[in-house]
VOPAGU-2260 file (C-alpha; in pm, 1 decimal, decimal comma):
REM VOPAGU-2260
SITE   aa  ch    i         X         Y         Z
SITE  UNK   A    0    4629,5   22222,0    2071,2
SITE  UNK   A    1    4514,0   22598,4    2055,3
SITE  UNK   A    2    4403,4   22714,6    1756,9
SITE  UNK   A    3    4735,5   22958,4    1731,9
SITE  UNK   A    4    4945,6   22620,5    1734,2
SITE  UNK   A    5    4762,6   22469,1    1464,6
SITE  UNK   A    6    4905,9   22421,6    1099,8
SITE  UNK   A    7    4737,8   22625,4     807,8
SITE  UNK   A    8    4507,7   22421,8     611,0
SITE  UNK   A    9    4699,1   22277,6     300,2
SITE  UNK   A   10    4981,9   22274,7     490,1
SITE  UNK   A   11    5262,4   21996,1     539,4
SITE  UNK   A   12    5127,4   21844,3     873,2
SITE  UNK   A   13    5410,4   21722,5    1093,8
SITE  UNK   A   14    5205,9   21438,3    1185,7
SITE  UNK   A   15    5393,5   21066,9    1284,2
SITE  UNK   A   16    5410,7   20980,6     887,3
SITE  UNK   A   17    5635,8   21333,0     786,8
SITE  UNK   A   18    5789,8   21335,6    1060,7
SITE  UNK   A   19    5961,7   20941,4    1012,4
SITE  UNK   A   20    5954,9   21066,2     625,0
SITE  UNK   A   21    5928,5   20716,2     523,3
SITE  UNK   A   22    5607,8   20753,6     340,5
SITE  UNK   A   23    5775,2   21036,1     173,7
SITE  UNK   A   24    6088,9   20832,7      75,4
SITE  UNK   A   25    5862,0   20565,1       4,0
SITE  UNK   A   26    5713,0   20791,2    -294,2
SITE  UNK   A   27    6032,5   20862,6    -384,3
SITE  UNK   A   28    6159,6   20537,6    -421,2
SITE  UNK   A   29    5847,2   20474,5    -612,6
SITE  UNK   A   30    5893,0   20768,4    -865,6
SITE  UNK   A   31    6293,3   20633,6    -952,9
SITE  UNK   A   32    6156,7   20276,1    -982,5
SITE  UNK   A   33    5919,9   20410,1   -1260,6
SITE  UNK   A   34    6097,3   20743,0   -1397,0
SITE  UNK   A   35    6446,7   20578,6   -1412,8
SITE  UNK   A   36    6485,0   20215,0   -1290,6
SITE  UNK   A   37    6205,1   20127,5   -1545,8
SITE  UNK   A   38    6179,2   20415,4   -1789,4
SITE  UNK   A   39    6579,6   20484,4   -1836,9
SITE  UNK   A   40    6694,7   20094,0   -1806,2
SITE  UNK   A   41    6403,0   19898,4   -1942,5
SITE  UNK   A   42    6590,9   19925,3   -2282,6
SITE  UNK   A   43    6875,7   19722,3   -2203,1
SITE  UNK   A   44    6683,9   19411,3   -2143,8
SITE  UNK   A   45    6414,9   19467,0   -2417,7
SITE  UNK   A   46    6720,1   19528,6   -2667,1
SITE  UNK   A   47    6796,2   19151,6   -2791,9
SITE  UNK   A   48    6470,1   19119,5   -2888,7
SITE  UNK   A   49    6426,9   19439,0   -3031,6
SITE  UNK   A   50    6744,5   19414,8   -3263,4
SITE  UNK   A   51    6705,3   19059,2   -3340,8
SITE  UNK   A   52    6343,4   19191,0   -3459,0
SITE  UNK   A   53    6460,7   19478,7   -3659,8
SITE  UNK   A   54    6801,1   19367,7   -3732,6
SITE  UNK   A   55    7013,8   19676,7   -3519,9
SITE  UNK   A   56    7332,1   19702,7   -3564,3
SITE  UNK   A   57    7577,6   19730,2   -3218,5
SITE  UNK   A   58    7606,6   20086,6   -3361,1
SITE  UNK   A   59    7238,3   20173,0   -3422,8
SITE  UNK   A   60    7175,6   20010,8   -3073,2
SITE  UNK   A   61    7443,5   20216,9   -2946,8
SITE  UNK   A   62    7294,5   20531,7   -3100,9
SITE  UNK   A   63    6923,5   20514,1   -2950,8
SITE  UNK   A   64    7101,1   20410,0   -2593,9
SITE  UNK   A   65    7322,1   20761,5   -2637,0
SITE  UNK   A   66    6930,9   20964,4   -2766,8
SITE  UNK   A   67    6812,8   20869,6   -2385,8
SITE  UNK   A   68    7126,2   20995,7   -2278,9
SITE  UNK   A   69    7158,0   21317,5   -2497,9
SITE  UNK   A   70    6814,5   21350,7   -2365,8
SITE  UNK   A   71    6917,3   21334,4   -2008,6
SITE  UNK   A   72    7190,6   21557,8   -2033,8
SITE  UNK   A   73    6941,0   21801,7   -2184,2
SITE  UNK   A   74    6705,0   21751,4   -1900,2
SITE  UNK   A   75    6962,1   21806,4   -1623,7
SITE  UNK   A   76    7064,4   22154,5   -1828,4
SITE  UNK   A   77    6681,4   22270,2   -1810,2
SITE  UNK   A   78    6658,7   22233,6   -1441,5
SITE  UNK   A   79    6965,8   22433,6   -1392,7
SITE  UNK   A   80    6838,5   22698,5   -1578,0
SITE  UNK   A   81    6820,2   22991,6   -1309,6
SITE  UNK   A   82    6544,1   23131,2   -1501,0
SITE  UNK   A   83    6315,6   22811,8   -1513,9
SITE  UNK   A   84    5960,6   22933,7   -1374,2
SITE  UNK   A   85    5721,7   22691,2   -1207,5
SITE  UNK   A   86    5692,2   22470,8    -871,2
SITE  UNK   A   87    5964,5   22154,3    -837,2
SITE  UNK   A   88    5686,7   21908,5    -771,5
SITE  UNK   A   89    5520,5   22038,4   -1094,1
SITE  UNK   A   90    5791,2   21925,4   -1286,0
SITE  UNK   A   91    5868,8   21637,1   -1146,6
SITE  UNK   A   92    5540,9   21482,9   -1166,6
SITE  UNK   A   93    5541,5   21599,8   -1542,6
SITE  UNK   A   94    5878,3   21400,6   -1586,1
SITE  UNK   A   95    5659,4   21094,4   -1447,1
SITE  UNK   A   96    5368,8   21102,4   -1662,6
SITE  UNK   A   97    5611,8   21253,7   -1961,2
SITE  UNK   A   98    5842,9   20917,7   -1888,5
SITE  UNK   A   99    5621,0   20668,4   -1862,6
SITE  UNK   A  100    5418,6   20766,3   -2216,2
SITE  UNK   A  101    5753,3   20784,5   -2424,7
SITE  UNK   A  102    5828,9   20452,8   -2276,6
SITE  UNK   A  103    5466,1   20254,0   -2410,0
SITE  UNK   A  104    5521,2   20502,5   -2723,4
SITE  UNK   A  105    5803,3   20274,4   -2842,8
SITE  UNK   A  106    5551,3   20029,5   -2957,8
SITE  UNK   A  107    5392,2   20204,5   -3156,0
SITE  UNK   A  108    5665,5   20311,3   -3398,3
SITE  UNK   A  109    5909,6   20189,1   -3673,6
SITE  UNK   A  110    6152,2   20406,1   -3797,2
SITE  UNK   A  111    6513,8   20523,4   -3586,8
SITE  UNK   A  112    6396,9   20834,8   -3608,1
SITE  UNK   A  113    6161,7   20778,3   -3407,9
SITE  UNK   A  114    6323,5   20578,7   -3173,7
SITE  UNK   A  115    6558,3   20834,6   -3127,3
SITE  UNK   A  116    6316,5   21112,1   -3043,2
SITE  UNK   A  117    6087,4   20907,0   -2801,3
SITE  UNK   A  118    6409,7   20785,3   -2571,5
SITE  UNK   A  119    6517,8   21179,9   -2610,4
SITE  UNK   A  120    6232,5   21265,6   -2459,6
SITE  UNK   A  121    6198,0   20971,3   -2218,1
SITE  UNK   A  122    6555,9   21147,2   -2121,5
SITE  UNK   A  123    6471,3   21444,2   -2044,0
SITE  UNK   A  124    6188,3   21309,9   -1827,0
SITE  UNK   A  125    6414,7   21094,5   -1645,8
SITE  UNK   A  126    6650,8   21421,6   -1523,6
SITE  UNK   A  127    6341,2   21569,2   -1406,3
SITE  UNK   A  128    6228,6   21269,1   -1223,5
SITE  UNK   A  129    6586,1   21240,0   -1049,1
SITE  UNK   A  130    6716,0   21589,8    -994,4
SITE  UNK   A  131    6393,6   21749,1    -899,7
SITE  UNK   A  132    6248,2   21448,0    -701,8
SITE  UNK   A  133    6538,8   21367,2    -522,3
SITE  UNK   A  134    6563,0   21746,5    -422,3
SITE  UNK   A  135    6185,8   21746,1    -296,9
SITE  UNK   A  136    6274,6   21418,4     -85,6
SITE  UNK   A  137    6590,8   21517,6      42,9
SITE  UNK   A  138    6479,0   21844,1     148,8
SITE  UNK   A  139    6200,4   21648,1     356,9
SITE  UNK   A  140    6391,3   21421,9     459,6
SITE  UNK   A  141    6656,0   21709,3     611,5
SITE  UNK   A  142    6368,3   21913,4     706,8
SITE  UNK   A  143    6250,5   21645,6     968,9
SITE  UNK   A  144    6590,7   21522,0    1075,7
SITE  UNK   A  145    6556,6   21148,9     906,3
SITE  UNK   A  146    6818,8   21247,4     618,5
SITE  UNK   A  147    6938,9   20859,5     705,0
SITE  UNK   A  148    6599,4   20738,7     457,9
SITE  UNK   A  149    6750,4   20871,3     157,5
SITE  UNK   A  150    6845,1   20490,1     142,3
SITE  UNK   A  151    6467,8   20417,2      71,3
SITE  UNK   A  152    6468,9   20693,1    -201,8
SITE  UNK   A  153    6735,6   20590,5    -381,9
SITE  UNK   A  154    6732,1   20191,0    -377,9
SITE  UNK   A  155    6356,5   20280,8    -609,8
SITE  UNK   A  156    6625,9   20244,5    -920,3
SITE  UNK   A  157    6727,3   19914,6    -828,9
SITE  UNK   A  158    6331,2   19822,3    -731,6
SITE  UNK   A  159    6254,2   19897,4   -1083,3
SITE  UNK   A  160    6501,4   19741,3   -1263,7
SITE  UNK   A  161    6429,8   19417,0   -1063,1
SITE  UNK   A  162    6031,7   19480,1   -1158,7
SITE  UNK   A  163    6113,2   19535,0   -1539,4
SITE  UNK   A  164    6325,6   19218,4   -1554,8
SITE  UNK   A  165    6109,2   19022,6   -1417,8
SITE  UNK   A  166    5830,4   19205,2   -1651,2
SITE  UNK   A  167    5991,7   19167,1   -1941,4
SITE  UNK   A  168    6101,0   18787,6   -1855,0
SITE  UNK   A  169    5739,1   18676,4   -1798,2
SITE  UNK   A  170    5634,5   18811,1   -2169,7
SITE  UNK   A  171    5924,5   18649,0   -2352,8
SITE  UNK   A  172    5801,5   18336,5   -2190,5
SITE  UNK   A  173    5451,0   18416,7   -2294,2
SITE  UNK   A  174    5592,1   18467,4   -2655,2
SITE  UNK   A  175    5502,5   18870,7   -2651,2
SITE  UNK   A  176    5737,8   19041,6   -2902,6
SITE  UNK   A  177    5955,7   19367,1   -2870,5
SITE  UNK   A  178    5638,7   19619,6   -2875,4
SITE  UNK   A  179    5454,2   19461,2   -2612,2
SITE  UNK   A  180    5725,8   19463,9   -2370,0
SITE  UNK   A  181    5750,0   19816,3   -2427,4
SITE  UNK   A  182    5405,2   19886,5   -2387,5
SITE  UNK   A  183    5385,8   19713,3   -2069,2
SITE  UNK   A  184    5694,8   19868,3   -1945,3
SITE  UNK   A  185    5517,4   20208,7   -1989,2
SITE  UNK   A  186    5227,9   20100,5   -1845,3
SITE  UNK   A  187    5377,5   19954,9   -1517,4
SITE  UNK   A  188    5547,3   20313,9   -1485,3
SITE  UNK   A  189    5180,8   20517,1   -1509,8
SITE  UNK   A  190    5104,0   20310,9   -1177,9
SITE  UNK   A  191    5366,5   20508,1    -964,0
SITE  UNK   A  192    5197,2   20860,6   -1077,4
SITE  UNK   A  193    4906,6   20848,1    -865,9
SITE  UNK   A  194    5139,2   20756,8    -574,2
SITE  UNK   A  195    5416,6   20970,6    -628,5
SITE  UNK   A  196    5087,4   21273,7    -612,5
SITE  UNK   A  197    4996,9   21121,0    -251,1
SITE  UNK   A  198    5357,3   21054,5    -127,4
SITE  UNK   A  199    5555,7   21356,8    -245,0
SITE  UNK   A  200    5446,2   21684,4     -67,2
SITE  UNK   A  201    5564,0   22060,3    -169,1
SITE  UNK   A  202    5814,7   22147,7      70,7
SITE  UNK   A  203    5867,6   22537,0     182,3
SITE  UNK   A  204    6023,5   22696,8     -86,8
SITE  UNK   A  205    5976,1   22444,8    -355,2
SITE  UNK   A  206    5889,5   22670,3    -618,3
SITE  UNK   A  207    6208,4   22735,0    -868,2
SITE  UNK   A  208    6132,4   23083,6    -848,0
SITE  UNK   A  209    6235,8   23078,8    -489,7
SITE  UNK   A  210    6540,5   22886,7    -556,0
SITE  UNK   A  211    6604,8   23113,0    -841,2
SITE  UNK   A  212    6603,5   23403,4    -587,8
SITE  UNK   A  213    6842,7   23191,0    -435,9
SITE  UNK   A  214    7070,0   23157,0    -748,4
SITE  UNK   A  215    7062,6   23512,5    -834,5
SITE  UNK   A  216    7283,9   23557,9    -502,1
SITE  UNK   A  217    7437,9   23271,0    -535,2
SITE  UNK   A  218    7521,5   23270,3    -878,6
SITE  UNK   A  219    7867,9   23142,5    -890,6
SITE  UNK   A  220    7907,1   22732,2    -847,5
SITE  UNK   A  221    8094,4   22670,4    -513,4
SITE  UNK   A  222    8464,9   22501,2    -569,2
SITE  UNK   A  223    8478,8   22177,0    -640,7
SITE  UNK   A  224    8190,1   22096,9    -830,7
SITE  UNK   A  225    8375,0   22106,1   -1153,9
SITE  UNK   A  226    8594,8   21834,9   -1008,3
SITE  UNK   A  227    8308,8   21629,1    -899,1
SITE  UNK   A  228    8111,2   21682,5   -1247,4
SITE  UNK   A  229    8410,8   21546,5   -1447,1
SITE  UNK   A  230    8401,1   21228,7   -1155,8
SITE  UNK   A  231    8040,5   21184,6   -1245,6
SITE  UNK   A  232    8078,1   21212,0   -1619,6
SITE  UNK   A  233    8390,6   20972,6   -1625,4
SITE  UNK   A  234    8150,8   20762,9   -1401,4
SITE  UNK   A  235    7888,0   20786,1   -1674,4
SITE  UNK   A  236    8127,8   20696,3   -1974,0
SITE  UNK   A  237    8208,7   20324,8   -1783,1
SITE  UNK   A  238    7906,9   20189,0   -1596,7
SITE  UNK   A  239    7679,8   20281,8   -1911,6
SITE  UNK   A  240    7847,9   20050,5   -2173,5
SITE  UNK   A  241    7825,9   19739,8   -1908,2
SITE  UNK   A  242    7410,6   19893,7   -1873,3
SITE  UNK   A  243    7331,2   19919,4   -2229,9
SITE  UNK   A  244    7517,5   19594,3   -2345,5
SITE  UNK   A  245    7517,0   19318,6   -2002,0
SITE  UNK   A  246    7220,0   19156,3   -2132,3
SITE  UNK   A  247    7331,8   19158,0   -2498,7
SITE  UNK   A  248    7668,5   19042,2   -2406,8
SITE  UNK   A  249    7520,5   18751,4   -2215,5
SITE  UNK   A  250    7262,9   18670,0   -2511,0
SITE  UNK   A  251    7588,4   18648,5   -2686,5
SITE  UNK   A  252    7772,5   18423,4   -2472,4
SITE  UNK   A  253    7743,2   18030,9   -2553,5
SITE  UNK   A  254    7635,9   17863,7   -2296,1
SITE  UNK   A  255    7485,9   18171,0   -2112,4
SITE  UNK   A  256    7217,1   18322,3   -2260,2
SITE  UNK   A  257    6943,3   18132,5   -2051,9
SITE  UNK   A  258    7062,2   18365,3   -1773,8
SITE  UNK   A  259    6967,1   18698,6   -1943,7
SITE  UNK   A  260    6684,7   18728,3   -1692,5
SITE  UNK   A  261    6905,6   18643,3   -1424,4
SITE  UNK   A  262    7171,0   18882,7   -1506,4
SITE  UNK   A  263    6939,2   19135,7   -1527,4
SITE  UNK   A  264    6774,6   19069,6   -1217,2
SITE  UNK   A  265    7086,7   19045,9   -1042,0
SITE  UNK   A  266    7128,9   19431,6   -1125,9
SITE  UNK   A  267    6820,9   19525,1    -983,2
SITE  UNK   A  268    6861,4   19317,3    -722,4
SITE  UNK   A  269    7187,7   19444,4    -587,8
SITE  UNK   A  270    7098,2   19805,5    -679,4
SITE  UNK   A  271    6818,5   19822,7    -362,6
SITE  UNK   A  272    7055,5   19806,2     -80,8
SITE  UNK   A  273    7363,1   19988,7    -215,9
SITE  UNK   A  274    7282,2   20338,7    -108,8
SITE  UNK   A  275    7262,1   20199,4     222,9
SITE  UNK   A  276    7578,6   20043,5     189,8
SITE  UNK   A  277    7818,0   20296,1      57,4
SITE  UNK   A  278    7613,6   20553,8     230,9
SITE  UNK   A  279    7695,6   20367,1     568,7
SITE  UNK   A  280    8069,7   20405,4     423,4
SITE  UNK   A  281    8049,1   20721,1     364,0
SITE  UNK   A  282    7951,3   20833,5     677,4
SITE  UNK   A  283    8236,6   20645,0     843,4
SITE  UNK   A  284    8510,9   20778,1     568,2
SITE  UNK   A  285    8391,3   21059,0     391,8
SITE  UNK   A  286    8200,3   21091,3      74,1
SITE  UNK   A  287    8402,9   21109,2    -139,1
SITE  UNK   A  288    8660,2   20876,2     -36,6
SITE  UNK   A  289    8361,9   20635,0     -38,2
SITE  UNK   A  290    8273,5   20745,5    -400,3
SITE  UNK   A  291    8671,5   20601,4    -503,8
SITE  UNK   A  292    8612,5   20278,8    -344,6
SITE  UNK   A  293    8272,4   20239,6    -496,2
SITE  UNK   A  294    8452,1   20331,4    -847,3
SITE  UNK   A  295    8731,5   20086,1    -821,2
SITE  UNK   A  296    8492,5   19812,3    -716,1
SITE  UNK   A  297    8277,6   19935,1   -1036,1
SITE  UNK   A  298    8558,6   19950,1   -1241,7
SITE  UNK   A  299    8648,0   19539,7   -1130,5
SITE  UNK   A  300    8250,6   19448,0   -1231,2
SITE  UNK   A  301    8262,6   19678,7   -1580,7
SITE  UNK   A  302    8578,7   19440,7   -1675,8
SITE  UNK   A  303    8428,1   19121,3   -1601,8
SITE  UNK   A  304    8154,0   19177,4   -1779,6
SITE  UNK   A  305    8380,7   19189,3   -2136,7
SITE  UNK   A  306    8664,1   18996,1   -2048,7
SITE  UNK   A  307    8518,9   18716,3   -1845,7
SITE  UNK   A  308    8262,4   18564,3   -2071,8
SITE  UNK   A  309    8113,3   18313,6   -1866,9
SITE  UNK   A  310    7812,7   18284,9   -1649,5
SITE  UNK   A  311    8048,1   18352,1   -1355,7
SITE  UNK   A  312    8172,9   18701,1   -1536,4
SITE  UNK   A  313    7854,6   18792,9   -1630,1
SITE  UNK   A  314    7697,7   18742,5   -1255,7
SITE  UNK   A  315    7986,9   18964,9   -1147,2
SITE  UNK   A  316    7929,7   19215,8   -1357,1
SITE  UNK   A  317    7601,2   19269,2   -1276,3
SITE  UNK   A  318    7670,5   19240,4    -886,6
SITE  UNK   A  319    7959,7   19484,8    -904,1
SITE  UNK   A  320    7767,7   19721,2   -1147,6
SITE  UNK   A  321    7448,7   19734,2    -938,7
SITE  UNK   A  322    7601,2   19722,4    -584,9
SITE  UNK   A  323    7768,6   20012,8    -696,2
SITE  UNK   A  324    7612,7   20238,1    -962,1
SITE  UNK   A  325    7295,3   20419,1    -771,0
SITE  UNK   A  326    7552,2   20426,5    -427,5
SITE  UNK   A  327    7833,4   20661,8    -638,4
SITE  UNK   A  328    7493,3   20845,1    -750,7
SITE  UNK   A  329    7356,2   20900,3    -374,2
SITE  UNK   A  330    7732,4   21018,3    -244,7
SITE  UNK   A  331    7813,6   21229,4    -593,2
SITE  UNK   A  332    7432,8   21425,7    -451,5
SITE  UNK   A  333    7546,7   21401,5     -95,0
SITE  UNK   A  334    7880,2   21536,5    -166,6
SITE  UNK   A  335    7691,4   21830,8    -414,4
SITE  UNK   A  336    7458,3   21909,4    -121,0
SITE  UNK   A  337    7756,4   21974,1     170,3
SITE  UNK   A  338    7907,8   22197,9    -113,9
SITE  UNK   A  339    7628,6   22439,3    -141,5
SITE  UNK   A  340    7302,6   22335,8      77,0
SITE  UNK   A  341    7145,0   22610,4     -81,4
SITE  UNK   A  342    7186,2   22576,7    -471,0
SITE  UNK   A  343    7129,3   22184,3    -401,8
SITE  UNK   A  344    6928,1   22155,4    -687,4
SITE  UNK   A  345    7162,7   22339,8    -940,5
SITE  UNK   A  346    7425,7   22119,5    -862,8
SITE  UNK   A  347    7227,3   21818,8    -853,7
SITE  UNK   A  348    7168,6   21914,6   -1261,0
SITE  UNK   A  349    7562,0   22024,9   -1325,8
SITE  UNK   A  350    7677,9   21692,0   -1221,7
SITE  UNK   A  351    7368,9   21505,9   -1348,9
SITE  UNK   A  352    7431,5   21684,6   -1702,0
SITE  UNK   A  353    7868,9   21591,5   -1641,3
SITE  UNK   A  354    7690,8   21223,3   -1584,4
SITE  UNK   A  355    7454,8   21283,2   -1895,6
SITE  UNK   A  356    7765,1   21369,7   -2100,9
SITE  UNK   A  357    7952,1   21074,9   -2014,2
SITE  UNK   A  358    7695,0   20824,1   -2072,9
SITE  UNK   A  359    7614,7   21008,5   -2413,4
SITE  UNK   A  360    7985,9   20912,5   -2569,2
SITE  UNK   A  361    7969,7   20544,4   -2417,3
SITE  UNK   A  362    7751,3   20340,6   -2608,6
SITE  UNK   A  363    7817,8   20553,8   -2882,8
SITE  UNK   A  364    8205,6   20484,2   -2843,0
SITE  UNK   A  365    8094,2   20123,7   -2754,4
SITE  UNK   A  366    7886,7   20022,7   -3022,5
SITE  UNK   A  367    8138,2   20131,8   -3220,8
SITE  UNK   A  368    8405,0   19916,5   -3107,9
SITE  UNK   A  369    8255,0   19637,9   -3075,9
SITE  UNK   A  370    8157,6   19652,5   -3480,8
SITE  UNK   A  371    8501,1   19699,6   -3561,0
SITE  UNK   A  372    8652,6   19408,5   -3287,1
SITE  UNK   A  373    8338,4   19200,3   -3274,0
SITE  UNK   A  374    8430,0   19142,7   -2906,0
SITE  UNK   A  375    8317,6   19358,2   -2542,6
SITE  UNK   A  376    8674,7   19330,3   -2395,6
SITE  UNK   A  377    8787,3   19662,3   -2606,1
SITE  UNK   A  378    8434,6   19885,4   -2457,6
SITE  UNK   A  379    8502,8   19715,9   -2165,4
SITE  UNK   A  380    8855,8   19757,8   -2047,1
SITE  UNK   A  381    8791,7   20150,3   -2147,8
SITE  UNK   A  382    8498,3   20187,0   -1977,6
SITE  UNK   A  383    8649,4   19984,7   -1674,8
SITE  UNK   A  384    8967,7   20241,9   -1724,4
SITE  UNK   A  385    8708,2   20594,8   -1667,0
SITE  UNK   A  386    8562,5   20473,6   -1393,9
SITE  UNK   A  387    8965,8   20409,8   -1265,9
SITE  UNK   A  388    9041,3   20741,7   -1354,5
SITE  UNK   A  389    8757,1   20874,2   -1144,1
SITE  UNK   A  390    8815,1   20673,4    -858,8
SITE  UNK   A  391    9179,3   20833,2    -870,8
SITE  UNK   A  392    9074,4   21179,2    -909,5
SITE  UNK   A  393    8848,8   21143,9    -627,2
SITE  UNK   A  394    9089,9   20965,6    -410,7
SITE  UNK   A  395    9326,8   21233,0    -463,5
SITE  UNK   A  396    9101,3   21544,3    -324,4
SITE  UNK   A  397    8996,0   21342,7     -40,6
SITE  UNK   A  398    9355,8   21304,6      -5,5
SITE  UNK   A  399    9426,8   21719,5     -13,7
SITE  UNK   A  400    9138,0   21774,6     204,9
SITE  UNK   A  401    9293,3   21541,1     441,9
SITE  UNK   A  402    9606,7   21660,2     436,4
C-alpha cells in the first residue's frame, strides 16, 4: 500500500472487523442491552418487590412506569432538535453513563418524587442510547454494505432483559431487597460503557451539526411519517401495559407466581432473535406489511396476558410480546430510513417521541383501571385493541402503495 492509499491516522480503518461490522453491531447490541433492555425494563421485574416494600398502589406504579416514559418522549424531542450542537457518539455515550447511574440511583432514595425524577432522567438517556446509537450503527452498517447485522444491534434489548431477569432472580433468591436489585442493575449497565467506547466508531458526518446542515435543507418531514408516528405511538400505548405489569400480573396469579422469573426471561429470551425474524419478513413482504403482522401477533400475546390467567397465558404473553416488540421497532426505523435516508436520525426521534407518547398514557391509563376493576382483562383488551388499530392502519397503506 503506497502511502497516498493509506487512511489518515484516527481514521475509521476498513480493516476485516469494519468491514463485516459485526464488532460494530456487537457494541451496539451491547449499548441497548444496558441503555434500554436493562436500564428502561429492569423496572418491571424489580416492581413486586418494590411495591410490596413500599406499599404502591397499581396507580403510583403506573405513574413512575409513565416518568421513564415522559422521559423518553422528552429524549427523542431533544435529538430532533435541528439546532442540537455536538457529535452523535458524544451523546450517545452520555445516554450510557447518564442511564446506567439513574438506574443504581433508585436505591438510594425514598420518596415518589424522587422516583419519578430518576426514571425521567433514566428516560431521556434511554432515547439517546436508541435513536442516536442505532443511527451511528446503522450508518456503519450501510456504509460497509452489511446493513443485514442490524439483527445483532437490535436483539441487545432482548440480551438485556434476559441478563436483568436472571440478575434480579439470583438476588431474590439470595434474600437482597428492592434497593439492591437496583443497584446491581445499574451497575451491570456501567460494564457496557467501556465497550460501547471501543465498539462504536464516529462515522463521516456524525456530528449533529452536519446533520443539522442537512435539516436546514431538508426541513420539512417526508410523507408518511406522521402515519407511521401515530403506528408507533398506538404501538407504544399496547405492548407497554403487558411490559410494565407481566410480572405483576403473574405475581398475582394463584398458582403462578413461582414463574415470575420465567416469564420474564421468556421476554428476553424471545426478544434476541425477533429482528431477525420479522426483518427476514420484511424483506420478503415489505416493511410495513411486516410491521401489521407483527402487530396482530402482538396484539394476540397483549390479550393473553389479562384474560388468560394461567401459566399457559402468561408464557404466551411474554412469547408474543417479546417475539414481537423490538422486531415492529427495527421495521418502524427501517421503514423511517427508506423515507428520508438523509434526515434518518430526525425521524428516528419523531416516531421514537409518537412511541414515547403512547407508552406515557398506558400504564397511566392501566394502573388506573385496574384500581377501579381489580382485574388486567380491562388494560388488556385496550391495549390489545391499539396495537389492532395499528396493525390496520398499517395494513391499509401497504395496501395503497400496492395498489
Amino acid at each position: 500500500m503506497s502511502a497516498a492509499s493509506a487512511p489518515a491516522r484516527g481514521a475509521v480503518t476498513p480493516g476485516r472487523v469494519h468491514r463485516s461490522g459485526t464488532n460494530v453491531a456487537l457494541g451496539g447490541m451491547l449499548a441497548l442491552a444496558a441503555g434500554m433492555g436493562i436500564g428502561r425494563f429492569v423496572y418491571t421485574p424489580i416492581l413486586p418487590d418494590m411495591a410490596a416494600a413500599l406499599g404502591l398502589t397499581a396507580s403510583a406504579a403506573g405513574l413512575i412506569a409513565s416518568a421513564n416514559f415522559v422521559g423518553y418522549l422528552a429524549g427523542a424531542l431533544l435529538v430532533a432538535m435541528p439546532h442540537l450542537t455536538g457529535g452523535r457518539r458524544r451523546w450517545f455515550l452520555a445516554g450510557l453513563a447518564v442511564s446506567a447511574a439513574s438506574t443504581a440511583a433508585m436505591a438510594a432514595v425514598n420518596t415518589m418524587a424522587a422516583f419519578l425524577l430518576l426514571r425521567f432522567v433514566g428516560g431521556v438517556a434511554s432515547a439517546c442510547v436508541l435513536v442516536l446509537g442505532s443511527a451511528l450503527v446503522l450508518d456503519h452498517l450501510a456504509a460497509v454494505q452489511r446493513a443485514h447485522r442490524a439483527a445483532l444491534h437490535f436483539a441487545g434489548v432482548g440480551a438485556g432483559i434476559a441478563i436483568s431477569s436472571v440478575l434480579v432472580d439470583v438476588l431474590q433468591a439470595a434474600g437482597a431487597g428492592w434497593r439492591w436489585e437496583w443497584l446491581a442493575s445499574g451497575a451491570v449497565s456501567a460494564c457496557a460503557i467501556p465497550l460501547a467506547i471501543t465498539l462504536v466508531p464516529e462515522t463521516r458526518g456524525s456530528a449533529l451539526k452536519v446533520f443539522n446542515g442537512a435539516a436546514k435543507a431538508h426541513r420539512r418531514l417526508p410523507a408518511g411519517i406522521g402515519m407511521l408516528t401515530l403506528c408507533h405511538g398506538l404501538f407504544g400505548f399496547g405492548y407497554v401495559v403487558t411490559a410494565t405489569f407481566l410480572v405483576a400480573i403473574v405475581r398475582g396469579t394463584l398458582g403462578v407466581h413461582g414463574l415470575e422469573a420465567v416469564v420474564w426471561l421468556v421476554v428476553g429470551v424471545a426478544a434476541v432473535p425477533s429482528t431477525a425474524l420479522w426483518g427476514g419478513i420484511g424483506g420478503r413482504i415489505g416493511a410495513l406489511p411486516a410491521y401489521a403482522c407483527a402487530c396482530l401477533v402482538e396484539a394476540i400475546g397483549v390479550a393473553a396476558g389479562g384474560l388468560w390467567p394461567s401459566a399457559a397465558g402468561a408464557l404466551l404473553a411474554a412469547a408474543l410480546l417479546g417475539g414481537t416488540f423490538m422486531g415492529i421497532t427495527a421495521l418502524g426505523f427501517a421503514a423511517a430510513r427508506a423515507l428520508a435516508p438523509h434526515q434518518q436520525h430526525r425521524c428516528f426521534a419523531v416516531i421514537t417521541a409518537g412511541f414515547g407518547l403512547g407508552q406515557i398514557l398506558g400504564p397511566s391509563v392501566a394502573g388506573l383501571l385496574l384500581d377501579r376493576t381489580h382485574s388486567f382483562a380491562a388494560p388488556s383488551l385496550l391495549a390489545a385493541a391499539a396495537v389492532a388499530v395499528a396493525a390496520a392502519i398499517t395494513s391499509g397503506v401497504a395496501a395503497r402503495q400496492r395498489g
